[in-house]
LUMKOL-45287 format. One record per residue (C-alpha): x, y, z. Coordinates in steps of 0.5 Angstrom, whole numbers, plus 500, padded with zeros to 3 digits. Layout:
<lumros>
XYZ;...
</lumros>
This chain:
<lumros>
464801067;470805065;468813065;468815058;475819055;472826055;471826064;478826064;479831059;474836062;477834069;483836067;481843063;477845070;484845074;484852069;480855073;482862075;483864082;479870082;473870078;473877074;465878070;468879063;468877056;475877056;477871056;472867052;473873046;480871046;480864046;475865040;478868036;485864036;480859035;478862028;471866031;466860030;460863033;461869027;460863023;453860027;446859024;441864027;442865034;436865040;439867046;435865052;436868059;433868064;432866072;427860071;424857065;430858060;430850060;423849059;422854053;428851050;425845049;419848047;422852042;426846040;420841039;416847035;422847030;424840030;416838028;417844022;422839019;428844022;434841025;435845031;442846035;442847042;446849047;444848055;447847062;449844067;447838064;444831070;448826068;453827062;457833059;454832052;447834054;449841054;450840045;445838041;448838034;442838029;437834033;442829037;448828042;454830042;458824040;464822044;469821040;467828037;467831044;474828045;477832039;473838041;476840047;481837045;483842041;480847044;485846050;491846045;489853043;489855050;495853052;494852059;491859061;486861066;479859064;473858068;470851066;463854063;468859058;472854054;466849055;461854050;468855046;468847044;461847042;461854039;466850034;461844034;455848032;459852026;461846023;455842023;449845019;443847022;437852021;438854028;441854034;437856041;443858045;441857053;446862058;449860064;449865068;446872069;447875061;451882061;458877063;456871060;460866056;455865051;454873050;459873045;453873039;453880036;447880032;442875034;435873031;431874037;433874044;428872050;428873058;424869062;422870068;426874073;427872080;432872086;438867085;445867084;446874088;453873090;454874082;448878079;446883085;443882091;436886088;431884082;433890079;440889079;439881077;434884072;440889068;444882069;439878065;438885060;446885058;444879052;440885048;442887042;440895039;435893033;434885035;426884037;426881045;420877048;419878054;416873058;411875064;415879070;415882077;414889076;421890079;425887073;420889068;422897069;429895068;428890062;423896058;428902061;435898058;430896052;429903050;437906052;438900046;433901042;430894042;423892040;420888046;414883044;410884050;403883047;401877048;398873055;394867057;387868058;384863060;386855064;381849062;383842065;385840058;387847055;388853056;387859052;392866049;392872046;397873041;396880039;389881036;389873035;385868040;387861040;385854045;392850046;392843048;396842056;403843055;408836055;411839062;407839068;406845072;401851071;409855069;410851063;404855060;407861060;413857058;410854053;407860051;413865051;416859046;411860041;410867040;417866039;417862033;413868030;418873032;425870030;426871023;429864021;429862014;425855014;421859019;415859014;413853016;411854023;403855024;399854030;398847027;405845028;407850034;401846039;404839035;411841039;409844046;405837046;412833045;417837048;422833053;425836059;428832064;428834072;422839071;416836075;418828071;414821073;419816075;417809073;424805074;428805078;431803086;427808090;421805085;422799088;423802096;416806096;409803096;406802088;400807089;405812090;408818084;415819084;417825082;423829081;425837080;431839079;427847082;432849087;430858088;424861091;421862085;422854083;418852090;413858089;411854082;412847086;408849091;402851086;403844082;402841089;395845091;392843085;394835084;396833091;388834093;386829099;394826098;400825102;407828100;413825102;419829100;426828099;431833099;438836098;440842096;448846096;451851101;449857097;442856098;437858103;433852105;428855110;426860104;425854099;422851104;417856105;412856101;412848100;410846108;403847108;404841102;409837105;407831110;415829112;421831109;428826108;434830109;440827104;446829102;448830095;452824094;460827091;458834092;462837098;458845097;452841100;448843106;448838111;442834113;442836119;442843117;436842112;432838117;432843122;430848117;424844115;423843123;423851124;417851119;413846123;415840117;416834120;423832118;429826119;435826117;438821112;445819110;443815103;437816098;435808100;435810107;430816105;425812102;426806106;424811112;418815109;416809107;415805113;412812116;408814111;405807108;400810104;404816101;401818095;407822092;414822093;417829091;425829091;428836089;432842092;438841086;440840079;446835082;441831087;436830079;443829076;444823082;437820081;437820074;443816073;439810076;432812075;428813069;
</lumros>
């Protein structure tokens, strides 16, 4: 298959790449305005920042509004399997041709100046969601939020931050403390902020950066009760029962939650229309790849036993595997867990590792196939052996499964995980 016109383009813009990565607005707010301002000219913004869960609200929120009957914008990243993932123009993908002309122009205006890849990315779709018509758009951060790409929107409708944990420290600070004064920077003065459930640590700095600016936090709500069709909340004074969230996972009931008293707090024309009603007609309808997805077609589908789940998460931080480990306890009772692994240099496998042994009969080290910053699998396989896993090293994904499978016949789930780049590999073949 001949790749499409926009891989080259994107390749050729991510040679940009400046040498030195400075944390600032100062290239995206140039670029931006030689580019006429788009993101002056947007619908409604809700900024989401966050360490986990910033994916899952946004499609939460998306399906709420989309089954109001609004057309809905979204910015997201990285994308799995294709760059036009992270646009979603009113519902549907960014088509190619219109990729194309996008970057395109923006690399004209750029004029080969340094620029990080995500920056001249988030300028070409900033100037797609302001020529497109919209009721909102739900703008996903990159990385941290102080000194992210995307934080250019002086004046949102609602900012959310989503639960705070360790990650990215080599860029956002080596504490919750400073990771969460990172994540606080998409705050603006006046503009309502829904706090999603945090650590106590991230939750001083959040409320200490939120009085300094003078932002109203929309803390007053929680989950009240779990049911095995349903959980319960509080929003205020109000009480209701919700039907299980579409995405699995004990997690996606905060993120399902955050999603709904969001809706109540944005101020967005058309915003009306959005009662409980509709709200629990979206959680139950909401798609987000490479969160705890059931694979059913695909080749490892046809290498692992039939009676065997197989099951891709993109998790790859303490906080993913704590939330993993959870969903393991409570659905995985009396089975057998095989696990496939990969996972990039930066990370710390031993740490993900942690909480997962107890659930984990053998692991599958791979590498993550066209990805150089990748742990090896010798690396990964003596990190899971130092926590007392039974684990092999593997050169390919065949060669994993083929393997797990011939040790463990009567598996009842594989589990792959440990990065978005190993989700995105899978996705390409599987669904």
């Amino acid at each position: 298959m001949t790749p499409p016109k926009s891989d080259a383009i994107l390749a050729r813009l991510g040679q940009l790449h400046p040498k030195v990565i400075d944390l600032s607005l100062g290239r995206i707010t140039d670029l931006l305005a030689r580019l006429g301002n788009p993101h002056h000219s947007l619908p409604p913004v809700i900024h989401i920042a966050g360490t986990n869960g910033k994916g899952s609200t946004l499609a939460y929120l998306r399906a709420i509004y989309e089954a109001a009957g609004l057309r809905v914008h979204t910015s997201t990243s990285p994308h799995l399997v294709r760059f036009h993932e992270r646009i979603r123009l009113a519902g549907d993908l960014i088509g190619e041709d219109a990729l194309c002309n996008l970057l395109q122009e923006v690399e004209t205006v750029n004029a080969g100046a340094p620029i990080t890849f995500f920056e001249i990315a988030q300028a070409a779709a900033f100037l797609a969601y302001a020529r497109i018509p919209a009721d909102v758009l739900l703008l996903e951060t990159g990385l941290g939020g102080r000194f992210d790409a995307t934080n250019v929107i002086a004046k949102p409708a609602l900012t959310i931050i989503t639960p705070i944990s360790l990650d990215h420290q080599g860029f956002l600070g080596d504490t919750i403390a400073k990771i969460a004064f990172e994540k606080a920077g998409i705050m603006k003065p006046g503009v309502p902020c829904v706090l999603a459930p945090q650590c106590l640590e991230a939750f001083d700095v959040l409320v200490r950066q939120a009085d300094d600016i003078g932002v109203p936090l929309i803390t007053d709500f929680a989950i009240t009760a779990e049911h095995d069709d349903g959980f319960s909340l509080r929003i205020g004074a109000e009480h209701h029962d919700a039907p299980l969230p579409a995405l699995p996972g004990r997690h996606q009931l905060t993120n399902a939650t955050v999603a709904i008293v969001s809706t109540r707090h944005a101020g967005i024309p058309n915003n009306s229309g959005i009662d409980m009603k509709t709200a629990m007609q979206g959680i139950t309808t909401a798609t987000w790849p490479a969160r705890l997805q059931k694979l059913t077609n695909g080749p490892l589908c046809d290498i692992m036993p039939a009676a065997c789940e197989i099951i891709l998460d993109g998790g790859h931080n303490i906080a993913a595997a704590d939330a993993i480990a959870d969903w393991l306890s409570r659905t995985a009772q009396g089975g057998k867990t095989v696990v496939i692994m990969g996972m990039l240099d930066n990370r710390d496998p031993i740490a993900f590792l942690k909480p997962l042994a107890p659930h984990i009969a053998t692991l599958a080290a791979v590498p993550i196939p066209g990805e150089h910053q990748a742990h090896r699998p010798e690396t990964l396989r003596d990190a899971a052996t130092e926590l007392g896993i039974s684990a092999i090293a593997c050169t390919t994904l065949t060669d994993a499964a083929t393997q797990l499978r011939t040790i463990h016949p009567d598996a009842t789930c594989l589990l792959i995980l440990g990065s978005l780049y190993l989700a995105g590999t899978i996705l390409e073949h599987h669904d």
